[in-house]
VEXDREN-2710 file (C-alpha; in Angstrom, 1 decimal):
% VEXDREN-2710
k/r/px/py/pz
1/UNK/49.9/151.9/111.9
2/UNK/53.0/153.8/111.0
3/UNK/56.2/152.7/110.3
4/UNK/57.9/153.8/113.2
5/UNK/55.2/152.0/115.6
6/UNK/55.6/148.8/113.6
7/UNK/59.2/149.2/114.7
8/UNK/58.8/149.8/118.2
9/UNK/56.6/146.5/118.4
10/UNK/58.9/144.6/117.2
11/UNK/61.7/145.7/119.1
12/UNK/60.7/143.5/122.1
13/UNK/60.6/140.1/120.5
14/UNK/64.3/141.0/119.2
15/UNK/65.0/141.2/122.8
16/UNK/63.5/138.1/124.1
17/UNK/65.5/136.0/121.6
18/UNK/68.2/137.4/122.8
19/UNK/68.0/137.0/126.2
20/UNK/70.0/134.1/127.8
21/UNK/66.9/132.0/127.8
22/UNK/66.5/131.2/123.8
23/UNK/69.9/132.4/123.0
24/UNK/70.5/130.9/120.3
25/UNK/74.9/130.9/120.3
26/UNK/74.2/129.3/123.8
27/UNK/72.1/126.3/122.2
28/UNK/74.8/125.9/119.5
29/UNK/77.8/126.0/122.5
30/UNK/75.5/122.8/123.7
31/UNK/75.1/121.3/121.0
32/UNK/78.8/121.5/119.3
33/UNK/79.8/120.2/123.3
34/UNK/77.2/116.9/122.5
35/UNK/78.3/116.2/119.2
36/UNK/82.3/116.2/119.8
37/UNK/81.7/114.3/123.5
38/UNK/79.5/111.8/121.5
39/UNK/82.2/111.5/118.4
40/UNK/85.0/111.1/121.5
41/UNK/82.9/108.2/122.6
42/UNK/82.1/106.7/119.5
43/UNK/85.8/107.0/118.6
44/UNK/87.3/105.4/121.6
45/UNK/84.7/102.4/120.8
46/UNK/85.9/102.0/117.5
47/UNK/89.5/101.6/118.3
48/UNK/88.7/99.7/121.0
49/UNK/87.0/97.2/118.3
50/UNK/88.8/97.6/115.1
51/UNK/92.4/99.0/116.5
52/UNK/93.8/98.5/113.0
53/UNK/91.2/100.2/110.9
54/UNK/90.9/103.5/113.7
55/UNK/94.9/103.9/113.2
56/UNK/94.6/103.5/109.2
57/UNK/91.9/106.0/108.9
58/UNK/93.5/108.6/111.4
59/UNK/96.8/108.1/110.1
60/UNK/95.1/109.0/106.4
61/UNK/93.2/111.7/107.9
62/UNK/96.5/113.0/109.4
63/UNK/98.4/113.1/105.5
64/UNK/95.7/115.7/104.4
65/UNK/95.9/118.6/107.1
66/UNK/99.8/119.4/106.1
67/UNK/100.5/122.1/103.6
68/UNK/103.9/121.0/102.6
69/UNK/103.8/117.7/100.4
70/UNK/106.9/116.1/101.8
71/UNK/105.2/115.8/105.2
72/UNK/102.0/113.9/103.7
73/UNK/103.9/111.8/101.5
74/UNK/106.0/110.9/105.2
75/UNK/102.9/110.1/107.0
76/UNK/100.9/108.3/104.2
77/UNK/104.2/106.1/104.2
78/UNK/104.3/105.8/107.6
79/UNK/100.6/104.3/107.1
80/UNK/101.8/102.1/104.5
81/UNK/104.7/100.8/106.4
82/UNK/102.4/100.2/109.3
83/UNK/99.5/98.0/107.5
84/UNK/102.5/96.4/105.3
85/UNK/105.1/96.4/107.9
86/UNK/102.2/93.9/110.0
87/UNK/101.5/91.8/107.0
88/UNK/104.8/90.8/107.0
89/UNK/105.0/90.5/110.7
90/UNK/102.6/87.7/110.2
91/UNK/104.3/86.2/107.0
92/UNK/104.7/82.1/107.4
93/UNK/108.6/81.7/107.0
94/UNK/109.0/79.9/103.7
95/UNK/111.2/79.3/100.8
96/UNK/113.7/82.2/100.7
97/UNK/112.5/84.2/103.7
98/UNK/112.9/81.0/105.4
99/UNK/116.5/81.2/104.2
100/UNK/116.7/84.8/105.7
101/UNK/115.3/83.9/108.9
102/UNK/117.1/81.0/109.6
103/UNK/120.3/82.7/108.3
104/UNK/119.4/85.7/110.6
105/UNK/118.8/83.9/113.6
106/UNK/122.2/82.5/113.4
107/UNK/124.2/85.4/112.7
108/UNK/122.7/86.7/116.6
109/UNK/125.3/85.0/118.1
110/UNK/127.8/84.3/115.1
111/UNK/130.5/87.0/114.2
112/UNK/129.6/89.2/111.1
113/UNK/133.4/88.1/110.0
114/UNK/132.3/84.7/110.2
115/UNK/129.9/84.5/107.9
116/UNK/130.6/86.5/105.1
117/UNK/133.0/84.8/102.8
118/UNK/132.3/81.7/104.1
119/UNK/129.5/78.5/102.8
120/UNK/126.4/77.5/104.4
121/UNK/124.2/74.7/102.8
122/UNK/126.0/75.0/99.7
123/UNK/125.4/78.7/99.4
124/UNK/128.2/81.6/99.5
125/UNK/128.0/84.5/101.5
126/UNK/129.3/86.6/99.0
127/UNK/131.8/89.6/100.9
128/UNK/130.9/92.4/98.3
129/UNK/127.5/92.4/99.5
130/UNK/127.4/93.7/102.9
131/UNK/125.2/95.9/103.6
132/UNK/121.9/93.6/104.1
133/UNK/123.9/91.1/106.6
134/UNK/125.2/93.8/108.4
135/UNK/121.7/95.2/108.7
136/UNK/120.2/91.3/109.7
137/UNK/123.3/91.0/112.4
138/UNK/122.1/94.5/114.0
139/UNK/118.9/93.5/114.2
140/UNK/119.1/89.9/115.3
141/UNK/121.1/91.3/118.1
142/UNK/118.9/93.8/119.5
143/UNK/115.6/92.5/119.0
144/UNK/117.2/88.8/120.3
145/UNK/116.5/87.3/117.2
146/UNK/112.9/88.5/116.5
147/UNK/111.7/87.5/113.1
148/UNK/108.6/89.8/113.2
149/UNK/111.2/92.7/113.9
150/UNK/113.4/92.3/110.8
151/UNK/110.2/91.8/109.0
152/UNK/109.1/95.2/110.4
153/UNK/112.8/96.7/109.8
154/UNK/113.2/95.1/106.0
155/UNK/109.3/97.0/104.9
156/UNK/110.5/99.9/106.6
157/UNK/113.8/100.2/104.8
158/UNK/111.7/99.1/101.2
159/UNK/108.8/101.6/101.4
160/UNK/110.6/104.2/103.3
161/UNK/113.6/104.7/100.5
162/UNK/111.0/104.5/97.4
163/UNK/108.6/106.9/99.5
164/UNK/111.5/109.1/100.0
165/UNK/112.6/109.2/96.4
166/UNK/109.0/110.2/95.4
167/UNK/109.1/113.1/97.6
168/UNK/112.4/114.3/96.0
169/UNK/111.4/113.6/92.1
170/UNK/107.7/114.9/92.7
171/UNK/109.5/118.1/94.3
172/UNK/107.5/121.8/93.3
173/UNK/104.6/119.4/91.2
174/UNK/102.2/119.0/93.8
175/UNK/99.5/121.1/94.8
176/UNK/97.7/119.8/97.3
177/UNK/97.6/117.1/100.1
178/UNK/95.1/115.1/98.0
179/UNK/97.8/114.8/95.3
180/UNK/101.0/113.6/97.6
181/UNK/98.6/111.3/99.0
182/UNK/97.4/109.5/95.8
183/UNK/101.4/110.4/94.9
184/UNK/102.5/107.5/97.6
185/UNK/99.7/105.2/97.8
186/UNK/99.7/104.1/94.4
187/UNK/103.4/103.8/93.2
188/UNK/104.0/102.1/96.5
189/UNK/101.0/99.8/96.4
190/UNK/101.6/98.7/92.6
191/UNK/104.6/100.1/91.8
192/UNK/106.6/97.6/94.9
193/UNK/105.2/93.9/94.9
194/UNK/104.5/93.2/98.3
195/UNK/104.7/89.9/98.3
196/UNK/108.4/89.8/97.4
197/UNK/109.2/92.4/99.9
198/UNK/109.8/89.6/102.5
199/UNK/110.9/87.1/99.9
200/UNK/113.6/88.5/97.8
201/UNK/114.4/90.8/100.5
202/UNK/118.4/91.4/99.2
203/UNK/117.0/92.5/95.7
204/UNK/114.1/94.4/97.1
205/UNK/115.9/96.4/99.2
206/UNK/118.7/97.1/96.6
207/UNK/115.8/98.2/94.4
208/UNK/114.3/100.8/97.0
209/UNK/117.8/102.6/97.8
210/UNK/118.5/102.4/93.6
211/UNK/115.2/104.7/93.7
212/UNK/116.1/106.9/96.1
213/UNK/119.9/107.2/95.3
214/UNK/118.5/108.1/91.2
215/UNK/116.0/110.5/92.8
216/UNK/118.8/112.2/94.9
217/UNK/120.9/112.3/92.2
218/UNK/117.9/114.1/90.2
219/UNK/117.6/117.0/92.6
220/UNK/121.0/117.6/92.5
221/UNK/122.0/116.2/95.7
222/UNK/124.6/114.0/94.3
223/UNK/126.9/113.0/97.6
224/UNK/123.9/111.2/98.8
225/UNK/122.4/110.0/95.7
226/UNK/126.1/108.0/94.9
227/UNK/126.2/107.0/98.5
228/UNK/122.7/105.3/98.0
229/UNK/123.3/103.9/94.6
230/UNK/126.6/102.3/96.5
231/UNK/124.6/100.7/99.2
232/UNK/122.4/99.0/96.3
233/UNK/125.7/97.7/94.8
234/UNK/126.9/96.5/98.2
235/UNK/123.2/94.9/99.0
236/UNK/123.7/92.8/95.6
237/UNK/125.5/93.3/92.9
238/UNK/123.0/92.3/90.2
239/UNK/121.7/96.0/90.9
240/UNK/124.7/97.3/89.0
241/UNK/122.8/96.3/85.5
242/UNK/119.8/98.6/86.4
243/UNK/122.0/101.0/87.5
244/UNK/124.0/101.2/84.6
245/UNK/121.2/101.4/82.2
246/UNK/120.5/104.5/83.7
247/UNK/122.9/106.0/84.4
248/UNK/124.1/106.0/80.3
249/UNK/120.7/106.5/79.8
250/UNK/121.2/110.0/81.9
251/UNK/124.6/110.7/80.4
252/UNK/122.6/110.6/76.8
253/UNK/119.8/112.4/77.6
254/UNK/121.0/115.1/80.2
255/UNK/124.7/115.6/79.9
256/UNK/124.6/114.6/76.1
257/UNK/122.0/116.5/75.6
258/UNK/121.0/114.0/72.4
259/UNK/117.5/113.9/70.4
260/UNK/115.7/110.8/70.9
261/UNK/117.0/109.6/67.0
262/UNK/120.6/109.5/68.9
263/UNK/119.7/108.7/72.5
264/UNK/117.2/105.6/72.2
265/UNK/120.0/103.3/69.5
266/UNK/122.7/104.3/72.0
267/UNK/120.5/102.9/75.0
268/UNK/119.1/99.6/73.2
269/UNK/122.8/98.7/72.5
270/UNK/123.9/99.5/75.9
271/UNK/121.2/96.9/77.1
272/UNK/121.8/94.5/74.3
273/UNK/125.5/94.9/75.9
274/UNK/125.0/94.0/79.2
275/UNK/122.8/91.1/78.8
276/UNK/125.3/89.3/76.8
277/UNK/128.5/90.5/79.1
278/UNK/126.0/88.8/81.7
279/UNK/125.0/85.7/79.6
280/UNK/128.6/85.0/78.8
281/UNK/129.6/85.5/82.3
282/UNK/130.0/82.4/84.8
283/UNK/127.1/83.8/87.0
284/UNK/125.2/83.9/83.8
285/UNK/126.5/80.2/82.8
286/UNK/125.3/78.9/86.3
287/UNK/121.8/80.3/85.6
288/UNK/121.9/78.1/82.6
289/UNK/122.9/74.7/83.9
290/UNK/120.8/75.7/87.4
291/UNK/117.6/73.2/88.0
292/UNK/116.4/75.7/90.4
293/UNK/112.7/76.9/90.2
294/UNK/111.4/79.8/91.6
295/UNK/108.7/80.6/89.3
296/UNK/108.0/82.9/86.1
297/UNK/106.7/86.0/85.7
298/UNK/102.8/86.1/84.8
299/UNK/101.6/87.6/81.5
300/UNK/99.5/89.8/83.3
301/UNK/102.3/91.2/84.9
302/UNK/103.9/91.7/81.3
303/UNK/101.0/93.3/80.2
304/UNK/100.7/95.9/82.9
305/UNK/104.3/96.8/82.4
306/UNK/103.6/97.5/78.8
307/UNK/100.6/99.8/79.4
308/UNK/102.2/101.5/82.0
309/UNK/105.2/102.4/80.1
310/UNK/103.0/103.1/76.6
311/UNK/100.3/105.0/79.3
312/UNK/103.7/106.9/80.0
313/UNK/105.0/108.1/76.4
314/UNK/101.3/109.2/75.1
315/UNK/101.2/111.6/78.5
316/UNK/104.7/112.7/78.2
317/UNK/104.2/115.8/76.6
318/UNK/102.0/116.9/79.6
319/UNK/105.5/116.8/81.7
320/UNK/106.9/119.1/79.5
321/UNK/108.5/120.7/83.1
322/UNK/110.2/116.6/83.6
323/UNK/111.3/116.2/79.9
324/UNK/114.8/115.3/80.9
325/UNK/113.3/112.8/83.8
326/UNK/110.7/111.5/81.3
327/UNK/112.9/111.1/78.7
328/UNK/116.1/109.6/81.0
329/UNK/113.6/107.0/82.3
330/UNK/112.0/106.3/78.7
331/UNK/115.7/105.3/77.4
332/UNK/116.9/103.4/80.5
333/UNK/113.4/101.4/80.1
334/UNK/114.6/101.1/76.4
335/UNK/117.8/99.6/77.6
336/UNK/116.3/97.7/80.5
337/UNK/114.1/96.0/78.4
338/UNK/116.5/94.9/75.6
339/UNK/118.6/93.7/78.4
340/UNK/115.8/91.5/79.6
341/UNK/115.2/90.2/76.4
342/UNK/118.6/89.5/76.1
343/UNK/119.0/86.8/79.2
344/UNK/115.5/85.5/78.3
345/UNK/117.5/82.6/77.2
346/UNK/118.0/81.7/80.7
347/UNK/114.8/81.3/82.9
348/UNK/115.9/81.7/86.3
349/UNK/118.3/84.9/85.2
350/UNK/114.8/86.7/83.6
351/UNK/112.7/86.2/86.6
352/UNK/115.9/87.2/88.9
353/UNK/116.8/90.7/87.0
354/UNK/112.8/91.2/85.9
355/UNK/112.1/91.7/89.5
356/UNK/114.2/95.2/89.5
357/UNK/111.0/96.0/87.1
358/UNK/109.7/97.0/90.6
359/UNK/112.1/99.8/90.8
360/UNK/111.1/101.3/87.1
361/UNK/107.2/100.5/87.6
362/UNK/106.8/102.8/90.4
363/UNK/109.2/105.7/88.7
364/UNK/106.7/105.5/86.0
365/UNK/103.7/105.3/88.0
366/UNK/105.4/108.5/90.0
367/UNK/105.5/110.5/86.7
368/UNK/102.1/109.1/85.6
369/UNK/100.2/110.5/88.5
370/UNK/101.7/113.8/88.2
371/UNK/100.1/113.9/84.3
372/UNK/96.7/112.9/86.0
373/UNK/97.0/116.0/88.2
374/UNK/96.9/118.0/85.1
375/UNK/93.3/116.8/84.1
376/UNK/90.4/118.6/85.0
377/UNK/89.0/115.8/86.6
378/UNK/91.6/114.4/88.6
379/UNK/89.7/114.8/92.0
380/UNK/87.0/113.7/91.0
381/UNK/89.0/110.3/89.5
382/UNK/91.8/110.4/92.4
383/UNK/89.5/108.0/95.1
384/UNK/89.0/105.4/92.8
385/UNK/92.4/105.6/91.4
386/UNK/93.8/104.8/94.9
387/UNK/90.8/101.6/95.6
388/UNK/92.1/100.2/92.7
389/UNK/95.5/100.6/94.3
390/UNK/94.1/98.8/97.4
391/UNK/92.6/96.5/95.0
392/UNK/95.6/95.5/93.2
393/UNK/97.1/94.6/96.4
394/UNK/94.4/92.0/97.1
395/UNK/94.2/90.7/94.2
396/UNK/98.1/89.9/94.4
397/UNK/97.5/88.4/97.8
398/UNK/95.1/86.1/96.5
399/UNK/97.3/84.7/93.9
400/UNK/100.1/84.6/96.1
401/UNK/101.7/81.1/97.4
402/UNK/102.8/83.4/100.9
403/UNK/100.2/83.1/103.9
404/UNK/99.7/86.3/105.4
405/UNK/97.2/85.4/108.0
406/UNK/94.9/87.9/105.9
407/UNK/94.9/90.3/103.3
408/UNK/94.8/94.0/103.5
409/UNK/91.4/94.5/104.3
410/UNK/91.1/91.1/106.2
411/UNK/93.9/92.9/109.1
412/UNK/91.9/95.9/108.6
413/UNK/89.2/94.9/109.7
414/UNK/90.2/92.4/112.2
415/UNK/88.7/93.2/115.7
416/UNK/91.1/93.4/118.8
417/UNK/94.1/93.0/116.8
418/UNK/96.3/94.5/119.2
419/UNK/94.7/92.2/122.3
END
């Protein structure tokens, strides 16, 4: 048989498949319609039955279709704000956010005027710091006195300033949505301590807008950065001594423009300075003869600290683009530190100034990640990064005193927890 007779054989058959009864795009058409009616189905299922989880997992499935990093790190905070922001919803008031609430529900019907300046239980309201108790009297107002909505309002403020700051000092070093995911999740999983997010909330919250005023202030948007380094100031005062350590750690590094032999004496002097202005101060003289207990710091915590920051000036020369951020933070740590180290003396004081560590862990962690990024295998390293992120958090839950009704996988995967 010839060629051109083999050809005109199989001509036919070419035609049948192609005829609308075994056409083959048609079958696909069908069986694309099946697949996404049946996902539709299964979908609506699941967040009929595990509400929580179906919004988590869209809301991180959401972060990695944007191109542009600020709008995934916005999302994958609004995530974290959402799974946090319930947590602390269903916090049992006690110890000092029992102060807060019961202070909050007075001031729904008591003048702001009233009550700052003035005693309760022993306790003044200090004037210079505004900003929290004018936030509280807002609140109380509107929501008529709803604890779960200042607890939604105070994580919301917390993780959405630190969130905000990352975006600003992680600004041209991100490639890919993968990155400003892992970028968020883990400096605001183990870089914030959750559980002090609705317990020292003053502090907290002076912390998160001492980030994002620094960060401001680093990409050159300075009227906001001041305005937000003010508002920490006016939330409570003790965040001037962070402050100050880096900001002369900035004026060194950046506007000095000193070597490290200059820069890192000047710094552990400046701390050494402040703790003992502070020490021989009558705040610092109060912490002394104070019988008050609020707890200590765990080693562990200690320990992490001092990986994180050694992790942090081995990888430094892989942020060769961030010396002067690497090096400013490096030196106000420096300072920080010796400051520390300085009101160790007085119990209390350390475990009320070592919580601003917060505000430093997750600048580190920030600058950390974007070293990772730089390592061929950060992909493939990135998702188990970011469980032990989710691990951390548990693991702080269960050694908490709080009651959460849960932890983070427990409200995860609670069924119905909207019903």
């Amino acid at each position: 048989m010839s060629t051109e007779q083999s050809k005109s054989i199989k001509l036919p058959k070419r035609d049948i498949l192609a005829s609308k009864v075994f056409n083959l795009s048609f079958i696909k058409k069908v069986a694309i319609a099946l697949i996404s009616v049946s996902a539709l189905a299964a979908s609506i299922v699941f967040s009929l039955f595990l509400p929580a989880l179906f919004v988590f997992l869209w809301l991180m499935f959401m972060a990695f279709l944007p191109k542009n990093s600020s709008t995934t790190i916005a999302i994958s905070a609004i995530n974290i704000i959402f799974i946090f922001g319930w947590m602390n919803m269903e916090k049992v008031p006690m110890n000092d956010w029992l102060w807060y609430t019961t202070h909050y529900r007075w001031l729904q019907e008591m003048p702001l005027t009233s009550y700052l300046g003035n005693i309760f239980n022993g306790m003044t309201i200090k004037s210079s710091e505004p900003v929290y108790h004018t936030i509280s009297a807002m609140v109380s107002r509107i929501s008529f006195g709803s604890i779960p909505v200042l607890a939604l309002v105070v994580t919301s403020i917390i993780y959405g300033s630190v969130a905000t700051g990352i975006a600003k000092l992680t600004q041209g070093e991100l490639k890919s949505p993968f990155e400003a995911v892992l970028v968020t999740w883990i400096p605001l999983s183990v870089g914030i301590t959750f559980t002090l997010t609705a317990q020292l909330v003053r502090q907290e919250i002076a912390a998160s807008f001492l980030f994002m005023g620094l960060a401001m202030l680093w990409a050159k948007n300075k009227k906001t950065g001041w305005i937000f380094v003010g508002l920490a100031l006016l939330t409570h005062n003790s965040a001037a001594f962070p402050a100050l350590c880096v900001v002369f750690s900035a004026w060194c590094v950046i506007k000095m423009g000193m070597p490290a032999k200059y820069w890192l004496p000047l710094t552990i002097v400046c701390g050494g300075a402040l703790g003992g202005a502070l020490i021989l101060s009558p705040s610092g003289e109060n912490y002394y003869i104070s019988q008050q207990n609020d707890g200590r710091v765990s080693i562990s915590i200690y320990v992490l600290d001092t990986l994180l920051i050694g992790a942090l000036i081995f990888v430094r020369r892989y942020l060769s683009n961030l010396k002067e951020l690497v090096n400013t933070l490096i030196a106000a740590l420096a300072a920080y530190i010796v400051f520390i180290a300085a009101v160790a003396p007085a119990p209390l004081l350390l475990l009320r100034m070592y919580f601003y560590m917060d505000f430093f862990r997750a600048a580190v962690l920030t600058l950390l990640i974007i070293a990772f990024f730089k390592s061929r295998h950060a992909l493939l390293m990135g998702v188990p990064a970011l469980i032990l992120a989710i691990a951390y958090i548990e693991a702080r839950l269960l050694t908490s005193p709080f009651y959460f009704f849960g932890g983070f996988t427990a409200h995860l995967l609670r069924p119905f927890a909207f019903f």
